[in-house]
C-alpha positions as YAML, in Angstrom:
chain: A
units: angstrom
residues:
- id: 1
  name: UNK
  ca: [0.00, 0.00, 0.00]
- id: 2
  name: UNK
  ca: [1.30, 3.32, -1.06]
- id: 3
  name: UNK
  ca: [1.95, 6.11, 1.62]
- id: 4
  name: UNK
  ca: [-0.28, 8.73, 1.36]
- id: 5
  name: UNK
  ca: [1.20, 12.39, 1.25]
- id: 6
  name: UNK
  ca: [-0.25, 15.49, 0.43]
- id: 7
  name: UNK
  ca: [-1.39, 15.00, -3.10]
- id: 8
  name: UNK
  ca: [-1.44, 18.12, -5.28]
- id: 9
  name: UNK
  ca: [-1.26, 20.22, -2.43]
- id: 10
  name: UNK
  ca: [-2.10, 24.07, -2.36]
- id: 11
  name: UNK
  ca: [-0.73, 26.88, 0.03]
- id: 12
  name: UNK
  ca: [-3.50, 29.68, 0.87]
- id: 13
  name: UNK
  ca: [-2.31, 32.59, 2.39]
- id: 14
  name: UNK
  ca: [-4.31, 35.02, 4.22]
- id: 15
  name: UNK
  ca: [-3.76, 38.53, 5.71]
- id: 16
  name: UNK
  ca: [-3.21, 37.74, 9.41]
- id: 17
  name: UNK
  ca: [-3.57, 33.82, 9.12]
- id: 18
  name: UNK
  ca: [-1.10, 31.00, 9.73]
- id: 19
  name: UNK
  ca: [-0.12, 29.65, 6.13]
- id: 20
  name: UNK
  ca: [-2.96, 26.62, 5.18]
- id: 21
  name: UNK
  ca: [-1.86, 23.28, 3.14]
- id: 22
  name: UNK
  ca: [-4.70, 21.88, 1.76]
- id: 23
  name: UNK
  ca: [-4.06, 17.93, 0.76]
- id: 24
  name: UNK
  ca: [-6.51, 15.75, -0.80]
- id: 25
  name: UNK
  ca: [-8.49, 16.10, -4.14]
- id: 26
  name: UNK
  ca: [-11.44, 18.88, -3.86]
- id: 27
  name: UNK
  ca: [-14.82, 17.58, -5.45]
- id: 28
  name: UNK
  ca: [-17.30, 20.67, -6.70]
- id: 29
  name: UNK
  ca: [-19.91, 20.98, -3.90]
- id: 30
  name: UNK
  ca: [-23.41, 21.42, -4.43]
- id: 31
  name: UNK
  ca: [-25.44, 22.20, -1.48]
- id: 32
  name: UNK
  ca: [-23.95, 22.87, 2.07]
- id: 33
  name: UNK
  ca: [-24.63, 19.60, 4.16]
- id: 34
  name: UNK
  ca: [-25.76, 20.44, 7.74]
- id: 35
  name: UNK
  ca: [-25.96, 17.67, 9.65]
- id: 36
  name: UNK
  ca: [-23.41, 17.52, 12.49]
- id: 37
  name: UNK
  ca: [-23.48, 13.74, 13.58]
- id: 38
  name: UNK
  ca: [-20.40, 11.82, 12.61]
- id: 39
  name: UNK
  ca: [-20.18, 10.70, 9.12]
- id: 40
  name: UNK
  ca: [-18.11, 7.51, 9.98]
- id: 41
  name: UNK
  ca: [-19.65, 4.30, 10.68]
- id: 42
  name: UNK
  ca: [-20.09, 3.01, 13.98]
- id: 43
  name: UNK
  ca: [-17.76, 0.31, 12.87]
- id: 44
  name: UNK
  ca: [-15.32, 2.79, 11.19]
- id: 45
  name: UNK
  ca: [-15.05, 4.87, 14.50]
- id: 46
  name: UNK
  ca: [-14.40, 1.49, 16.88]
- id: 47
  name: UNK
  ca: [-11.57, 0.85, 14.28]
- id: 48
  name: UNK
  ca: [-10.21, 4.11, 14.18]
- id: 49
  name: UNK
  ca: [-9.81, 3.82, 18.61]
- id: 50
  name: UNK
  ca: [-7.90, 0.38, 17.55]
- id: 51
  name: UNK
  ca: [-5.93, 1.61, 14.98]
- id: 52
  name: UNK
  ca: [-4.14, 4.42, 17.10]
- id: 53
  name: UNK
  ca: [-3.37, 1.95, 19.53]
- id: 54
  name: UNK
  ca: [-2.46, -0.91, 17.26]
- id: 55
  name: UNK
  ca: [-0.12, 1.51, 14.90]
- id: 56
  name: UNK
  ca: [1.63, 3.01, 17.91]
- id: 57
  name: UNK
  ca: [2.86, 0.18, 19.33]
- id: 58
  name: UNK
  ca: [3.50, -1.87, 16.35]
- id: 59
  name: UNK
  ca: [5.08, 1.64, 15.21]
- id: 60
  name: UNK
  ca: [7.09, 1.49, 18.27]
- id: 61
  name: UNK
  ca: [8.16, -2.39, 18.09]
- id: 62
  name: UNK
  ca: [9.59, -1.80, 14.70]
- id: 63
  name: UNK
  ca: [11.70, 1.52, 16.07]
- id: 64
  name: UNK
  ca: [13.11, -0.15, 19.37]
- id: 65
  name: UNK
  ca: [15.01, 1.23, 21.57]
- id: 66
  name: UNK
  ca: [17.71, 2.57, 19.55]
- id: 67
  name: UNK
  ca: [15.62, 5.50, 17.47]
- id: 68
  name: UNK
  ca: [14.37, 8.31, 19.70]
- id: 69
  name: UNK
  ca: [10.93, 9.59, 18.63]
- id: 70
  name: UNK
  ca: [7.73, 11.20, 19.77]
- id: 71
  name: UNK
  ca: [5.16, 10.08, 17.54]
- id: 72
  name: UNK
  ca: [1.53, 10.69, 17.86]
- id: 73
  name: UNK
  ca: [-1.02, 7.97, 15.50]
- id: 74
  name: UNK
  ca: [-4.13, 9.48, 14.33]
- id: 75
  name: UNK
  ca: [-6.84, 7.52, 12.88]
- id: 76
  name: UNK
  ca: [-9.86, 8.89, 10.97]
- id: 77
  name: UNK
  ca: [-11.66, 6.34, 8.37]
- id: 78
  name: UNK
  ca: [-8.95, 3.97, 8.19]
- id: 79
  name: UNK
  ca: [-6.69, 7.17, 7.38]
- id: 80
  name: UNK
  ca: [-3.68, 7.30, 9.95]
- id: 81
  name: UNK
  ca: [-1.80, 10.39, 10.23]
- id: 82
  name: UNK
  ca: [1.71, 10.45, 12.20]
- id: 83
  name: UNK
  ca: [3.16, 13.41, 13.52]
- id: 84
  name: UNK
  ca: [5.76, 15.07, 15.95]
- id: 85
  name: UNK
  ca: [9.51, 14.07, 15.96]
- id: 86
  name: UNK
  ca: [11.76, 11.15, 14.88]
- id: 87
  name: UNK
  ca: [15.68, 11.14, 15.55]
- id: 88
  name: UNK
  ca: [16.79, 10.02, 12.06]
- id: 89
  name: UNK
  ca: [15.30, 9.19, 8.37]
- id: 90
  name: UNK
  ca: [15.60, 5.69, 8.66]
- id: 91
  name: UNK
  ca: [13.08, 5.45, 11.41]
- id: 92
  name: UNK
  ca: [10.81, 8.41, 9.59]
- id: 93
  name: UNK
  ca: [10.37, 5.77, 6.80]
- id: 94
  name: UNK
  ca: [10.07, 2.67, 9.02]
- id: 95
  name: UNK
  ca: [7.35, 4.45, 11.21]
- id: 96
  name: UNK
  ca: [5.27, 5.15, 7.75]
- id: 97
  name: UNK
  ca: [6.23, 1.50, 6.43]
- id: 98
  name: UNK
  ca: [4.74, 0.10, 9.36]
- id: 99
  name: UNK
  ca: [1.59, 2.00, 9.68]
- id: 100
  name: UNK
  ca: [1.01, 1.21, 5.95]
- id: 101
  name: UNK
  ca: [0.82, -2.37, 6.59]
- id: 102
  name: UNK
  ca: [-0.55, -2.36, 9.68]
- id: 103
  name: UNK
  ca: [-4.46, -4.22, 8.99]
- id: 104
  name: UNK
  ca: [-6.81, -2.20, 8.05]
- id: 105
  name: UNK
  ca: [-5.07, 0.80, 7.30]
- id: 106
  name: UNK
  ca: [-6.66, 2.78, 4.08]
- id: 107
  name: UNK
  ca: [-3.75, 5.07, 4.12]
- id: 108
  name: UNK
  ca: [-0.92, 7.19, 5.59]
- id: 109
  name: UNK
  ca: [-0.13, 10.59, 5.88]
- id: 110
  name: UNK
  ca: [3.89, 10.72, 7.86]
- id: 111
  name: UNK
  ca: [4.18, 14.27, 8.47]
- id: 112
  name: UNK
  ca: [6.98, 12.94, 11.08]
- id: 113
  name: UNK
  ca: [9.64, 15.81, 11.71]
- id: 114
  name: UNK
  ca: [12.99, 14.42, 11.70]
- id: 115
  name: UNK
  ca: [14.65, 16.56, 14.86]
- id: 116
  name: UNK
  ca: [15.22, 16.02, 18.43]
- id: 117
  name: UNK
  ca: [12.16, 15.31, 20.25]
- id: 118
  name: UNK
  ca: [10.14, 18.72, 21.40]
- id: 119
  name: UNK
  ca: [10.05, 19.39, 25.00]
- id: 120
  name: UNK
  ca: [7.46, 19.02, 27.65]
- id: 121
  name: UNK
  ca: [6.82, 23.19, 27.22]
- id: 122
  name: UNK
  ca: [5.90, 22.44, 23.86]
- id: 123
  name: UNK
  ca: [3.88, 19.95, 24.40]
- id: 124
  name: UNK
  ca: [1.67, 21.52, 27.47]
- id: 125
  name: UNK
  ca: [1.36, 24.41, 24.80]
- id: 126
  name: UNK
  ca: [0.65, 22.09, 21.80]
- id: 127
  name: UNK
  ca: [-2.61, 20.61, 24.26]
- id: 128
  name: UNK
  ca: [-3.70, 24.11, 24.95]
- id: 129
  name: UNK
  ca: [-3.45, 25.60, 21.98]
- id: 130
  name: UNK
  ca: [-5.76, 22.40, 20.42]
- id: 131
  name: UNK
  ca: [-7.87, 22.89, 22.79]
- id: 132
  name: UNK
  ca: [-8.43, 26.71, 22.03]
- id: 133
  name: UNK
  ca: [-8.50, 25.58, 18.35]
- id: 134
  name: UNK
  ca: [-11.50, 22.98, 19.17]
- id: 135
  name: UNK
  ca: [-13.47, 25.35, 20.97]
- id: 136
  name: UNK
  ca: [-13.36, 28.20, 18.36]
- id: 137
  name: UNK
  ca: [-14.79, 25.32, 16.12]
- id: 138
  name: UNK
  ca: [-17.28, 24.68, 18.61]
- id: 139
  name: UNK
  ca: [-18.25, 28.26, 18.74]
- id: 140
  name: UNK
  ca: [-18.92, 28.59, 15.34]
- id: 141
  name: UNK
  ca: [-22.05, 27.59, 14.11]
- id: 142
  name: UNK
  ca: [-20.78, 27.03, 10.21]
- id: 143
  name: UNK
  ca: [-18.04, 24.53, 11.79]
- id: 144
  name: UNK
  ca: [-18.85, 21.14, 12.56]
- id: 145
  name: UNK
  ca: [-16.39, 20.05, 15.13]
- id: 146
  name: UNK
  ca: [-17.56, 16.06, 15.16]
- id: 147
  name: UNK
  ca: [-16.90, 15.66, 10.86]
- id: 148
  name: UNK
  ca: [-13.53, 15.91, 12.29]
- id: 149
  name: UNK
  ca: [-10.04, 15.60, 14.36]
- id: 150
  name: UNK
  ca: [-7.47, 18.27, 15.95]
- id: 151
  name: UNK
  ca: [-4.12, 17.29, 16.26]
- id: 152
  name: UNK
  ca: [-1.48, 19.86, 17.58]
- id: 153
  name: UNK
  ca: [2.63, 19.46, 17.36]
- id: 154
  name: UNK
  ca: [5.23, 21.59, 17.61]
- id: 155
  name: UNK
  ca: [1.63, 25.11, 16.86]
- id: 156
  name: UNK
  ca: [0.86, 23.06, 13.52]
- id: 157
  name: UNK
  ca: [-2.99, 22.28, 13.42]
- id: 158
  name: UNK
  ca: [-3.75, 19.00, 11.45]
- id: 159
  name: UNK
  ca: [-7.38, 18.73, 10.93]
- id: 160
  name: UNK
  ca: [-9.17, 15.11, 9.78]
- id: 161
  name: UNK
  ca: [-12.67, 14.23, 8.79]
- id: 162
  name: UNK
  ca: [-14.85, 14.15, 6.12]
- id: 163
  name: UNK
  ca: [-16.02, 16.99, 4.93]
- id: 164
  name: UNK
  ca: [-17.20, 19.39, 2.02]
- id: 165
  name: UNK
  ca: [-15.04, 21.70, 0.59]
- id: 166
  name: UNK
  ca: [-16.92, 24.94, 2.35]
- id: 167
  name: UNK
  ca: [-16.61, 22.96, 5.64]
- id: 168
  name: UNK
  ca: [-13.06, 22.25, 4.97]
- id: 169
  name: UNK
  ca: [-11.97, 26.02, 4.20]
- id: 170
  name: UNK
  ca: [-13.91, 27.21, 7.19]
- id: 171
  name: UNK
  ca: [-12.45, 24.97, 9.33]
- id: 172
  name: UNK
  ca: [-9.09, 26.06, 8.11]
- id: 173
  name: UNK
  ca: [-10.01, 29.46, 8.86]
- id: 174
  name: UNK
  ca: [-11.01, 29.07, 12.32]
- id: 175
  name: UNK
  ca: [-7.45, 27.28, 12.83]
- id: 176
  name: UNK
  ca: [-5.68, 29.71, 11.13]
- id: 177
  name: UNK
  ca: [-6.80, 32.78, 13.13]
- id: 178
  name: UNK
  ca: [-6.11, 31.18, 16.11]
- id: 179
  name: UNK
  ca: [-3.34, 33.09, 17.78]
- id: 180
  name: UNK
  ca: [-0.31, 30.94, 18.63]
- id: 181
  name: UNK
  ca: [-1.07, 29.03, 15.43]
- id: 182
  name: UNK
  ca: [2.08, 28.48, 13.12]
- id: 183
  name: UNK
  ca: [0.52, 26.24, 10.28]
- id: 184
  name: UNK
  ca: [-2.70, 24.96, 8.94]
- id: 185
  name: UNK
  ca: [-2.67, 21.48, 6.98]
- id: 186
  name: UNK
  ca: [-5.68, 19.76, 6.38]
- id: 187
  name: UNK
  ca: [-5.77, 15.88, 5.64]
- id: 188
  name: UNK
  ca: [-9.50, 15.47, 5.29]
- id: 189
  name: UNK
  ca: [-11.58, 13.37, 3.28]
- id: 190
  name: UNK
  ca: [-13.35, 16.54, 1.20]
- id: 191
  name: UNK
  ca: [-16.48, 15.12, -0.87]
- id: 192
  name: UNK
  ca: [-19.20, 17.12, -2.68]
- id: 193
  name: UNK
  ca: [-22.59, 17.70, -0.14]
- id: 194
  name: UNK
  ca: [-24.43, 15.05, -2.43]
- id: 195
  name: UNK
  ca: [-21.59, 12.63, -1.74]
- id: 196
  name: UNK
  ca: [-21.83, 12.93, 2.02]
- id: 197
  name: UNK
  ca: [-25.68, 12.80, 1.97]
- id: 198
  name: UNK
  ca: [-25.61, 9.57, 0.58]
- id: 199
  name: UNK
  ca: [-23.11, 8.13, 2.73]
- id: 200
  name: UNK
  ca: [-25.56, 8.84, 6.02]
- id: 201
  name: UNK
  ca: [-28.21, 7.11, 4.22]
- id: 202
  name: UNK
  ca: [-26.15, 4.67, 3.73]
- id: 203
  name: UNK
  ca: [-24.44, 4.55, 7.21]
- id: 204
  name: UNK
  ca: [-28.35, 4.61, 8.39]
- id: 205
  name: UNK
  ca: [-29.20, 2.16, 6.38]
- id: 206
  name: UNK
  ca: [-25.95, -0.06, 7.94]
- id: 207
  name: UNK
  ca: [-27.09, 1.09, 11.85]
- id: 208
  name: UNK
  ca: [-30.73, 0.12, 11.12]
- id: 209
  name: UNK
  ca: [-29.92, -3.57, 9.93]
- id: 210
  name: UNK
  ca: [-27.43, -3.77, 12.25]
- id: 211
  name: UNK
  ca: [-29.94, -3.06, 15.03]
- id: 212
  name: UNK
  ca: [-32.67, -5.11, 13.55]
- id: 213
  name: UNK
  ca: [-30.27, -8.14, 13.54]
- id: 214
  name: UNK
  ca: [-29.27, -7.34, 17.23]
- id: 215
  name: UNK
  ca: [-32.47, -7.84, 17.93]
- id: 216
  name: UNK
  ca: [-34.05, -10.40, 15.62]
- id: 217
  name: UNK
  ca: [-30.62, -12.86, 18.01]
- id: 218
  name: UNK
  ca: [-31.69, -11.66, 21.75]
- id: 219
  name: UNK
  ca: [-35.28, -12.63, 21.09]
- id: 220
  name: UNK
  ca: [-34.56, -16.01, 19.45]
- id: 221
  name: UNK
  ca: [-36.35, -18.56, 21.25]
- id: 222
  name: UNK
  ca: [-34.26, -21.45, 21.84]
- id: 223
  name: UNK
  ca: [-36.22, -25.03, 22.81]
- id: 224
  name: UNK
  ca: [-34.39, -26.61, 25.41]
- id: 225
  name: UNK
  ca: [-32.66, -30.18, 24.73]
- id: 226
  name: UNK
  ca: [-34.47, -32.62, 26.49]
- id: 227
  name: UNK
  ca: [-32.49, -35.24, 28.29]
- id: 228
  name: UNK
  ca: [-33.79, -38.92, 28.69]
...
C-alpha cells in the first residue's frame, strides 16, 4: 500500500492567518450539508480507537530502543496520520512502512519531523493551543467540530474528517486565526454535499440492519434439549 502524502497540495495565504496546506483532491460541492453527527460508521469509529493503539505500538516495536521519537497515531476512516519528531530518516520511513501495513489501514499521511524530540513546554502548549483551536470550532455555528479531528505538534494544526469543501476552508479558517497558530494542513476526506448525503443514508441504512439483527438474536427462542 502506497503512503499517502499530500497530493497536489495548495498553500492559501491570508492577511493575518497562519499559512494553510490543503491535501486531498477537492470535489465541486453542491449544497452545504448540515448535519453535524459523525459521518463515519459506527464500525469505522471502533476501528479508528484500535488503529491508534495498534499503529503506535507496532510503530514502536519496529523503532526499538535505539531511534528516539515522539510520535503521535491518528486515525480517521482507516486514514492514519503520524506526527511530531523522529531522531533520524531511517526510522521516519520505518514508522510510515509500518503504519502502511498495519491491517486495516486505508492510508498514511507521515508528516513525522525528523529533529530532536520537542520538550514538555511544547507539548503543554501544543494541548492548549488544540484545545483553544476545538473550541473556536465549537463556537462557530458554520463549523462542525464532530466531521472531524485536531491534532497539535510543535503550533501546527492537522485537521481530519470528512467533509465538504466549504466545511473544509472554514475549518481552516477558524485554525488559522487562532493566535499561537504556526501552520494549517488539512488531511481530510473533502467530498461534494451530495456525496456525504448519501453516505448517512447509507451509514443509516448499515445502523438500522445492524440493530434489527441485534435484535431479531436476543429474542430467538431457543427449545431446550431434552435429556432422557
Amino acid at each position: 500500500m502506497a503512503m499517502s502524502v499530500l497530493a497536489a497540495a495548495s498553500i492559501l495565504t491570508a492577511s493575518g492567518c497562519a499559512p494553510l496546506i490543503v491535501g486531498g483532491a477537492a470535489v465541486t460541492a453542491g449544497a452545504t450539508v448540515s448535519t453535524i453527527t459523525d459521518r463515519r460508521s459506527a464500525g469505522a469509529i471502533v476501528n479508528d480507537n484500535v488503529l491508534e493503539k495498534r499503529v503506535s505500538w507496532e510503530i514502536s516495536q519496529a523503532l526499538g530502543r535505539d531511534i528516539d521519537s515522539h510520535i503521535t497515531v491518528t486515525a480517521y476512516n482507516g486514514k492514519i496520520l503520524l506526527t511530531g519528531e523522529i531522531a533520524t530518516e531511517q526510522g521516519r520511513r520505518i514508522a510510515g512502512k509500518t503504519a502502511e501495513r498495519s491491517l486495516d489501514v486505508a492510508s498514511v499521511v507521515n508528516e513525522l519531523a525528523v529533529m530532536e524530540n520537542a520538550g514538555l513546554m511544547q507539548r503543554m502548549g501544543d494541548s492548549s493551543l488544540a484545545t483553544k483551536v476545538r473550541s473556536r470550532m465549537v463556537g462557530n455555528e458554520n463549523v462542525y467540530l464532530s466531521q472531524m479531528k485536531v491534532v497539535v505538534d510543535r503550533d501546527i494544526v492537522y485537521l481530519m474528517g470528512i467533509v465538504t469543501p466549504e466545511e473544509n476552508a472554514r475549518a481552516l479558517n477558524v485554525a488559522a486565526t487562532t493566535s499561537g497558530v504556526a501552520r494549517v494542513i488539512s488531511v481530510c476526506d473533502i467530498m461534494s454535499a451530495e456525496r456525504i448525503a448519501q453516505r448517512m443514508r447509507d451509514i443509516q441504512r448499515e445502523n438500522e440492519a445492524s440493530q434489527t439483527s441485534g435484535q431479531g438474536a436476543q429474542g430467538e427462542m431457543v427449545e431446550p434439549q431434552q435429556v432422557y
